[in-house]
TIKE-100341 format. One line per 10 residues: for each residue x, z, y of N, C-alpha, C, O. Coordinates in nm, 4 decimals. Layout:
% residues N
X Z Y X Z Y X Z Y X Z Y  ...;
% end
This chain:
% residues 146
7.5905 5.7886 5.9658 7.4895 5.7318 6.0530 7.4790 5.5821 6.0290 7.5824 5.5226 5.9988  7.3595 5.5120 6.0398 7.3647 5.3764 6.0554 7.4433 5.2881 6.1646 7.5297 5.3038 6.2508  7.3926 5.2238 6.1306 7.4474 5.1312 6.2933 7.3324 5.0756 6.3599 7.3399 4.9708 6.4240  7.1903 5.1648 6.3425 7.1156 5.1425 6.4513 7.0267 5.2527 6.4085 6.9871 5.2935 6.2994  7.0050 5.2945 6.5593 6.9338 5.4416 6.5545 6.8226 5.4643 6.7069 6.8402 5.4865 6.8267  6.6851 5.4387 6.5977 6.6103 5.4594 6.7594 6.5773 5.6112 6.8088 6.5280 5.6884 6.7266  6.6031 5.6545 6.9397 6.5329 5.7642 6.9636 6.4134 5.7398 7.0531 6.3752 5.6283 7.0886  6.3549 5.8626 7.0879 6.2430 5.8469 7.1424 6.1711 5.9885 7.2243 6.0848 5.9968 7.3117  6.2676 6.1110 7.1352 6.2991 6.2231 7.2025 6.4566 6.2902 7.2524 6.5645 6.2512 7.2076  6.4398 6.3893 7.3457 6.5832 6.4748 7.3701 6.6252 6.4774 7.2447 6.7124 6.4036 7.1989;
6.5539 6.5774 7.1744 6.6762 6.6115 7.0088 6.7070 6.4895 6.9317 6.8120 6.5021 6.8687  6.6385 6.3555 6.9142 6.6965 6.2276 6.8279 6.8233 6.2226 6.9552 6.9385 6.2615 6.9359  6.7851 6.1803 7.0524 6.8832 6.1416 7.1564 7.0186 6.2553 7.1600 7.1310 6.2063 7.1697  7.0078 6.3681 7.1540 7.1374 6.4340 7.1571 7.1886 6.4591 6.9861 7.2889 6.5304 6.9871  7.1634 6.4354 6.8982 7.1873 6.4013 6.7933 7.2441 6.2877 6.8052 7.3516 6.2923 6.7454  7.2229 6.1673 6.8619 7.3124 6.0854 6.8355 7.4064 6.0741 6.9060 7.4961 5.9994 6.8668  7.4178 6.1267 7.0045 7.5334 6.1693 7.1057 7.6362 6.2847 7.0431 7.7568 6.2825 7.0680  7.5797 6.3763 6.9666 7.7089 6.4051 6.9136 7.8059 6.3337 6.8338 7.9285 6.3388 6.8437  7.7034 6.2359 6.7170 7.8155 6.1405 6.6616 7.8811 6.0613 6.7473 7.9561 5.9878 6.6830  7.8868 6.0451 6.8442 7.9881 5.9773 6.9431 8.0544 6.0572 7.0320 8.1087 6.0022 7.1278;
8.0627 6.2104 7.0160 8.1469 6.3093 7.0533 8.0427 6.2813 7.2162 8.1164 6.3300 7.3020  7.9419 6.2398 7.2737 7.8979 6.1792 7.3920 7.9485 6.1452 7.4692 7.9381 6.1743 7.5884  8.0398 6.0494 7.3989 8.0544 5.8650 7.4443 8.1978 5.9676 7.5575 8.2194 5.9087 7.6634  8.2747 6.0877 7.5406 8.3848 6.1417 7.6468 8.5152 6.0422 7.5808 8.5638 6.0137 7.4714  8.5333 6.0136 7.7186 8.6612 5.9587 7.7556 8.6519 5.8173 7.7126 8.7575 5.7587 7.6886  8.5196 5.7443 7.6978 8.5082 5.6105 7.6300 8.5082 5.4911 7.7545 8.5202 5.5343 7.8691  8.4990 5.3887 7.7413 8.5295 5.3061 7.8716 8.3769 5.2098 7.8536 8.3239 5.1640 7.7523  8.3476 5.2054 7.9595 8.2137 5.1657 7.9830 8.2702 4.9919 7.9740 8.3635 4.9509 8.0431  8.1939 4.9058 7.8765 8.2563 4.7560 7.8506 8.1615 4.6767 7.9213 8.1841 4.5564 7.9078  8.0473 4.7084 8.0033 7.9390 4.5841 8.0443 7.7965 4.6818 8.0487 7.7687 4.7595 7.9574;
7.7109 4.6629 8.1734 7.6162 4.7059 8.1980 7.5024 4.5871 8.2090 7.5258 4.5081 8.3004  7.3920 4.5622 8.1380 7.3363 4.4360 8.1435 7.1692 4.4672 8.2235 7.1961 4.5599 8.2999  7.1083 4.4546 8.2307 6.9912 4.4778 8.3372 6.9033 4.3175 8.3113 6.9258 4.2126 8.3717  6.7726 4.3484 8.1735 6.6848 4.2815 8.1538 6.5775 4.3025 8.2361 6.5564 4.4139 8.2840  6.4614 4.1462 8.2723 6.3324 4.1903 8.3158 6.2976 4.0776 8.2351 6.3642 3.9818 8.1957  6.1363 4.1221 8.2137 6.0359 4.0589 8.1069 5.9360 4.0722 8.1393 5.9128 4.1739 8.2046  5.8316 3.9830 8.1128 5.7135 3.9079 8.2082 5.7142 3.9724 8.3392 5.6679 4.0809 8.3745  5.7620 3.9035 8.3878 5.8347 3.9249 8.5122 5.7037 3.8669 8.6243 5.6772 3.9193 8.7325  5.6255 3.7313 8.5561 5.5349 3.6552 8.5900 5.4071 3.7202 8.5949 5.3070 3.6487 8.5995  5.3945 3.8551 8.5947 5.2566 3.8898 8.6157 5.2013 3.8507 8.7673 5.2605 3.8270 8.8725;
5.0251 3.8559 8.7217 4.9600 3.8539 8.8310 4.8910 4.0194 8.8855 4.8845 4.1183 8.8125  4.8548 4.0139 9.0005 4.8040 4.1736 9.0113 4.6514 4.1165 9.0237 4.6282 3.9985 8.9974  4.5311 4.2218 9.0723 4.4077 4.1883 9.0913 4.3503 4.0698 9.1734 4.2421 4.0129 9.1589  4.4475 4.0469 9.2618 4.4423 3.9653 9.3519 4.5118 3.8125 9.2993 4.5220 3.7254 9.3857  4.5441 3.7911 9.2028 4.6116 3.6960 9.1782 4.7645 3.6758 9.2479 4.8313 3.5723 9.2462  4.7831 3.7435 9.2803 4.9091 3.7390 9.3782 5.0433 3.7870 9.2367 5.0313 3.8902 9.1705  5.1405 3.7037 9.2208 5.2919 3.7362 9.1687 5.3254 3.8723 9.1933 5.3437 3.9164 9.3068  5.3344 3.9453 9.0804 5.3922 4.1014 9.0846 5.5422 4.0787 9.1315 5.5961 4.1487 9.2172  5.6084 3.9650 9.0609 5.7882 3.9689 9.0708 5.8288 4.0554 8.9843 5.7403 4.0991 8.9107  5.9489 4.1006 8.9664 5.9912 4.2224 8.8723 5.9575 4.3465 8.9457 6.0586 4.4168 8.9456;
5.8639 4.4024 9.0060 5.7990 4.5360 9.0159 5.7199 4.5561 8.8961 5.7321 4.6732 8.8601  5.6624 4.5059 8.8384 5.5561 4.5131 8.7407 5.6725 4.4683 8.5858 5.6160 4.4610 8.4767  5.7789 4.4504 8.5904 5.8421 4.3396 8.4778 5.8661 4.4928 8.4097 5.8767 4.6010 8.4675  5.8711 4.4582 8.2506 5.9475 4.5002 8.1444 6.0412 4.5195 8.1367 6.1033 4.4345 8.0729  6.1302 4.6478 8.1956 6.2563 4.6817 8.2338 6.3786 4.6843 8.1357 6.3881 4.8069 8.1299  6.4488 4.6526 8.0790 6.5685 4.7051 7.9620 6.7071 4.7427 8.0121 6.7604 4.6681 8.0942  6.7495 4.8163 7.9836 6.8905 4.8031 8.0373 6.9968 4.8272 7.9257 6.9800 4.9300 7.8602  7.1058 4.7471 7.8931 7.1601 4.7487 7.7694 7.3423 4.8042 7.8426 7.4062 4.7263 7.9134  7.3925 4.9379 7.8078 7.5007 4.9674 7.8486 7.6036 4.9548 7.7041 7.5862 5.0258 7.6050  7.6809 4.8802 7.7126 7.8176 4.8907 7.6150 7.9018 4.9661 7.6256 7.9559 4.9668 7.7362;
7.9542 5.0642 7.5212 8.0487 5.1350 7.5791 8.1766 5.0939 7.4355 8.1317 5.0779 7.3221  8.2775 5.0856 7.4527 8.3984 5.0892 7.3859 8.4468 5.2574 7.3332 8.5187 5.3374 7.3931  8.3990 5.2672 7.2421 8.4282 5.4032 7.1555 8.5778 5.4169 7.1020 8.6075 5.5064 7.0229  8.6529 5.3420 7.1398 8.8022 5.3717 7.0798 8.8906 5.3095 7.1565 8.9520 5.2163 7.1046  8.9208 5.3472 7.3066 8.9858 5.2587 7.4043 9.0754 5.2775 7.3975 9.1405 5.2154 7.4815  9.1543 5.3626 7.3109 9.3125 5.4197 7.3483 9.3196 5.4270 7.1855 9.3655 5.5242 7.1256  9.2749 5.3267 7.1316 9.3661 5.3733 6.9401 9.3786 5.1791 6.9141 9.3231 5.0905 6.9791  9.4554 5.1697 6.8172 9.4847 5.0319 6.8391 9.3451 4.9475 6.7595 9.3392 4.8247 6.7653  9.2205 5.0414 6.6758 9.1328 4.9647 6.6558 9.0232 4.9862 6.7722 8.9070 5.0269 6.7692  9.1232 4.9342 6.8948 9.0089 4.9525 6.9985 8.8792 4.8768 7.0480 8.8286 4.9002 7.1578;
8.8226 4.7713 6.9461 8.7206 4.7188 6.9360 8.6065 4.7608 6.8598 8.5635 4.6967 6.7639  8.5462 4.8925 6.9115 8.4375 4.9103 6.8401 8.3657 4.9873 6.9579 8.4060 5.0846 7.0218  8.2428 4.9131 6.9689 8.1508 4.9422 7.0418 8.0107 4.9388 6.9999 7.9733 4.8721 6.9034  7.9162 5.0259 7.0875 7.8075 5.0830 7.0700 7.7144 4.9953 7.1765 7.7578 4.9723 7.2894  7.6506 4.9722 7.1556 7.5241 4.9158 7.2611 7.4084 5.0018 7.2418 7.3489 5.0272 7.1371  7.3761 5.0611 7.4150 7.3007 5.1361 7.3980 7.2247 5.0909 7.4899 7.2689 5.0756 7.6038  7.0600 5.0526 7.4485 6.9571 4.9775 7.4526 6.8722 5.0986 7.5410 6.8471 5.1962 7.4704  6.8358 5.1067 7.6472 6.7224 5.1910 7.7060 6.6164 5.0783 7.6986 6.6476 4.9595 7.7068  6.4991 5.1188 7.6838 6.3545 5.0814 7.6497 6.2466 5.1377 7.7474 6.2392 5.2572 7.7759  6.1528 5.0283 7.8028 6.0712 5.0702 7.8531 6.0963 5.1670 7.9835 6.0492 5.2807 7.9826;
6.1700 5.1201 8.0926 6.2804 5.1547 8.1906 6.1914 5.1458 8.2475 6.1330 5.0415 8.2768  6.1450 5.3218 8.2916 6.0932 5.3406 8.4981 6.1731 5.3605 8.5570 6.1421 5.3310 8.6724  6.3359 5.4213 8.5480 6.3918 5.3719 8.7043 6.5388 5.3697 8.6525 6.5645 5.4168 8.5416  6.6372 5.3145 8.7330 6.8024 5.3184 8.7245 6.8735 5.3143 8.8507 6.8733 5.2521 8.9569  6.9118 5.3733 8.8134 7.0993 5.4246 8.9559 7.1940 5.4146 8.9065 7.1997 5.4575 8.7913  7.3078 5.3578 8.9629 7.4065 5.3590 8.9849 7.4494 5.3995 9.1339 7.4466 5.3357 9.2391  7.5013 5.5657 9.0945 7.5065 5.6136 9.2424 7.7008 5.6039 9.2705 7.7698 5.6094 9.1687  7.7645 5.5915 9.3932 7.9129 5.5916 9.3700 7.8972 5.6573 9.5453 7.8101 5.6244 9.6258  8.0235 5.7680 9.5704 8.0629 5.8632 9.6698 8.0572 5.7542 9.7297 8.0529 5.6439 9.6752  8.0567 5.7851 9.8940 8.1073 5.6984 9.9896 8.2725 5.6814 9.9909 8.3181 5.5799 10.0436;
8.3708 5.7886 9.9282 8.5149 5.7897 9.8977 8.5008 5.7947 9.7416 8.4458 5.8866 9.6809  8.5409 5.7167 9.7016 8.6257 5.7044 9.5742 8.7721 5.7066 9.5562 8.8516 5.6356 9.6177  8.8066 5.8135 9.4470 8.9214 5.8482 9.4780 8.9490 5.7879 9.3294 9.0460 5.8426 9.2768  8.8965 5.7039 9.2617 8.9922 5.6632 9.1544 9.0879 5.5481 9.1854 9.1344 5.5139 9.2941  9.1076 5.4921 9.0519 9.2633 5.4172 9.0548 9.2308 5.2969 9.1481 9.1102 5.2722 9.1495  9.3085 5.2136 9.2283 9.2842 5.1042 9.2833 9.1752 5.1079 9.3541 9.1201 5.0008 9.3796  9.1161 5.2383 9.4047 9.0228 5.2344 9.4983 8.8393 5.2440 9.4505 8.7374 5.2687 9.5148  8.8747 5.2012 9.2674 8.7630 5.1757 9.2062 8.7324 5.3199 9.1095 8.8053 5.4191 9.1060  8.5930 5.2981 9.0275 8.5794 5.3819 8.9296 8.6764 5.3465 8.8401 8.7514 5.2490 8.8427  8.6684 5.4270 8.7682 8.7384 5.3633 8.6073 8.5952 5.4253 8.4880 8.5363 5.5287 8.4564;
8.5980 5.2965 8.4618 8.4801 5.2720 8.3623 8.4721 5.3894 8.2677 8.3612 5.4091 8.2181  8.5556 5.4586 8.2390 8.5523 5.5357 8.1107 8.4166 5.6754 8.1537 8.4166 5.6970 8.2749  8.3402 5.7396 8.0961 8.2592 5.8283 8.0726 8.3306 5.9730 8.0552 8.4093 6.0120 7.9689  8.2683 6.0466 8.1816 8.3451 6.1730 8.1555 8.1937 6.2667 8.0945 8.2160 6.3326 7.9930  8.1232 6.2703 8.1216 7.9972 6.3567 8.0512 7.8625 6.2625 8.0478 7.8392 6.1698 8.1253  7.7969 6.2984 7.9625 7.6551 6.2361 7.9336 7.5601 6.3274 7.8748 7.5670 6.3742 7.7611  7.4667 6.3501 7.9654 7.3634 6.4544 7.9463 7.2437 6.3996 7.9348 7.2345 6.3008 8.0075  7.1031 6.4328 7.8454 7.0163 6.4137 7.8952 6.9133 6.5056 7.9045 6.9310 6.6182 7.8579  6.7957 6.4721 7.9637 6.7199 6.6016 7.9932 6.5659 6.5175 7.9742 6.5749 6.3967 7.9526  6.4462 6.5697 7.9806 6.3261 6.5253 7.9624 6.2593 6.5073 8.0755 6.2470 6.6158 8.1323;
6.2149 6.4279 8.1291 6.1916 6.3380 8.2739 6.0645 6.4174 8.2784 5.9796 6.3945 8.1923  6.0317 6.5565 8.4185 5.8761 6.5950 8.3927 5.7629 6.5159 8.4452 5.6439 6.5472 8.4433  5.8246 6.3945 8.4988 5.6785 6.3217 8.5586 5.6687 6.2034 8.4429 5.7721 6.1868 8.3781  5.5558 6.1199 8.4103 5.4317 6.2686 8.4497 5.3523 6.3296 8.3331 5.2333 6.3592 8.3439  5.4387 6.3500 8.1991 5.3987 6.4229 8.1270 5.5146 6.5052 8.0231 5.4854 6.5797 7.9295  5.6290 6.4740 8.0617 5.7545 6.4718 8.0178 5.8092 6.4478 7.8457 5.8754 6.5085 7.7615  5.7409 6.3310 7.8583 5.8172 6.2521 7.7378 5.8911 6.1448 7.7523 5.9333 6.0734 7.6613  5.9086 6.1311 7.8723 6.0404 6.0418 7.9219 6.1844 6.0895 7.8889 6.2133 6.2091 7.8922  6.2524 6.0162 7.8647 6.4303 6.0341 7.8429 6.4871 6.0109 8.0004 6.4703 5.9123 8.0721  6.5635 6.1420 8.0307 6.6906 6.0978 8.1685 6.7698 6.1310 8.0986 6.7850 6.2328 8.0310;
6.8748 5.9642 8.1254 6.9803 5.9788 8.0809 7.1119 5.9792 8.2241 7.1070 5.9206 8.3322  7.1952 6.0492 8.1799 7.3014 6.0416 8.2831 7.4349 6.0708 8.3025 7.4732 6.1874 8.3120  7.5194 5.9634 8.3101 7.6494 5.9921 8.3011 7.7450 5.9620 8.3699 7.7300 5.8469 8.4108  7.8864 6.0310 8.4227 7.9582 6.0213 8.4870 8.0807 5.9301 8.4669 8.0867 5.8643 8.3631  8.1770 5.9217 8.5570 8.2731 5.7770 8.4941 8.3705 5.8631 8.5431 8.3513 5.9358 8.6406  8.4975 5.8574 8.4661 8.6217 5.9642 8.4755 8.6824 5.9728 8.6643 8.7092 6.0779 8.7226  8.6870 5.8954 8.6976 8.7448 5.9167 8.8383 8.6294 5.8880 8.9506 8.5551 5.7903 8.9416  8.6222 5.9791 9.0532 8.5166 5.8622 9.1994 8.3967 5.8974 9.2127 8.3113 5.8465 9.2852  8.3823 6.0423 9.0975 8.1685 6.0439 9.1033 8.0823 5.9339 9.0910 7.9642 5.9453 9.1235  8.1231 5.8397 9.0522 8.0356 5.7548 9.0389 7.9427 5.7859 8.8795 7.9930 5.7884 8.7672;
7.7792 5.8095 8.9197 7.7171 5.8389 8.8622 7.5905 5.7056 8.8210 7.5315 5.6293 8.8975  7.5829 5.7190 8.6724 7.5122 5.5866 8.5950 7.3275 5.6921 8.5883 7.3515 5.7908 8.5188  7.2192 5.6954 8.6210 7.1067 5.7025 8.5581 7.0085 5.6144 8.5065 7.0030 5.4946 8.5342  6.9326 5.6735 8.4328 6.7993 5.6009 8.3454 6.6865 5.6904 8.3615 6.6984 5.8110 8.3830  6.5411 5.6080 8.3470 6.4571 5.7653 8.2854 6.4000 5.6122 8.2153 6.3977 5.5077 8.2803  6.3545 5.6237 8.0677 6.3117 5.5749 7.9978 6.2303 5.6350 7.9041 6.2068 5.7549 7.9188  6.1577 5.5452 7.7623 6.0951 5.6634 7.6772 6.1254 5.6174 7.5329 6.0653 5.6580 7.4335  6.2503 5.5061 7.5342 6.3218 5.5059 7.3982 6.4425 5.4903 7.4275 6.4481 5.4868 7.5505  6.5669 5.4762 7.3731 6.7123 5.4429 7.3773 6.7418 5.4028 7.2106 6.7075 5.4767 7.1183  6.8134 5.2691 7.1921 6.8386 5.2110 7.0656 6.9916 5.2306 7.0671 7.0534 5.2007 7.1693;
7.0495 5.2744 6.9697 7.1984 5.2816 6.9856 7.2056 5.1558 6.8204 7.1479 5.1540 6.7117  7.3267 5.0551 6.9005 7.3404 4.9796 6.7443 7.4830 4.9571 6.8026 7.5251 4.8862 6.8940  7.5470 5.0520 6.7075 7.7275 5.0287 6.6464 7.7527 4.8720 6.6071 7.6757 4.8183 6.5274  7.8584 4.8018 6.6626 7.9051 4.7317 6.6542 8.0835 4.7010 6.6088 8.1659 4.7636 6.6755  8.1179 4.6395 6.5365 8.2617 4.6086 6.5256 8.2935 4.4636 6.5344 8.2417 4.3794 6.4610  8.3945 4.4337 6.6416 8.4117 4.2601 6.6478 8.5347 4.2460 6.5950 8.5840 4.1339 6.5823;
% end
């Protein structure tokens, strides 16, 4: 595989999730949350704010947290972002009270509103239910080594 791979459907998208075994047991390194022209106006001249902005959301995950070349990570770029959650139980039962970053499953499925060529992406974090979503209509994966 390269070290950058755009999808744009389910099958590119779970294709590249198998080469990362889908991202199980990996430790989530940084969740970043872009907005872009953020400065629109609506009909009225009135400031949209980020309701109207160019959504991105860039999740890092650490693909080798437990081998001693544990610096190699993936940045995975969602594109063109209609919505995101980060949902967590009202009890969390992981370590220290918190999640633990690492990824226990990652699924995605085809978003049916409102024509279903949207990407939902969604994944779980090993302890606490705490659940990560997306619905987007690209995802950029670019492999990294520092």
């Amino acid at each position: 595989m390269n070290d950058r791979f755009e999808a744009t459907n389910i099958d590119e998208v779970d294709e590249v999730l198998k080469h990362f075994n889908h991202f199980h047991d990996d430790h989530v390194a940084g969740i970043e949350i872009k907005f872009e022209n953020y400065k629109a106006l609506d009909d009225d001249d009135a400031s949209t704010g980020i309701r109207n902005a160019d959504k991105t959301v860039i999740l890092t995950v650490n693909t080798y947290p437990y081998r001693k070349a544990h610096n190699q990570f993936v940045h995975v770029e969602f594109k063109d972002v209609q919505s995101f959650e980060m949902l967590s139980p009202l009890a969390d039962h992981g370590p220290k009270g918190g999640p633990t970053w690492g990824t226990l499953n990652t699924c995605t499925m085809p978003e049916p509103v409102p024509d279903g060529t949207d990407i939902k992406w969604e994944f779980e974090f090993i302890c606490g239910g705490t659940k990560f979503l997306v619905i987007c209509s690209k995802i950029v994966f670019l492999k990294q080594v520092s």
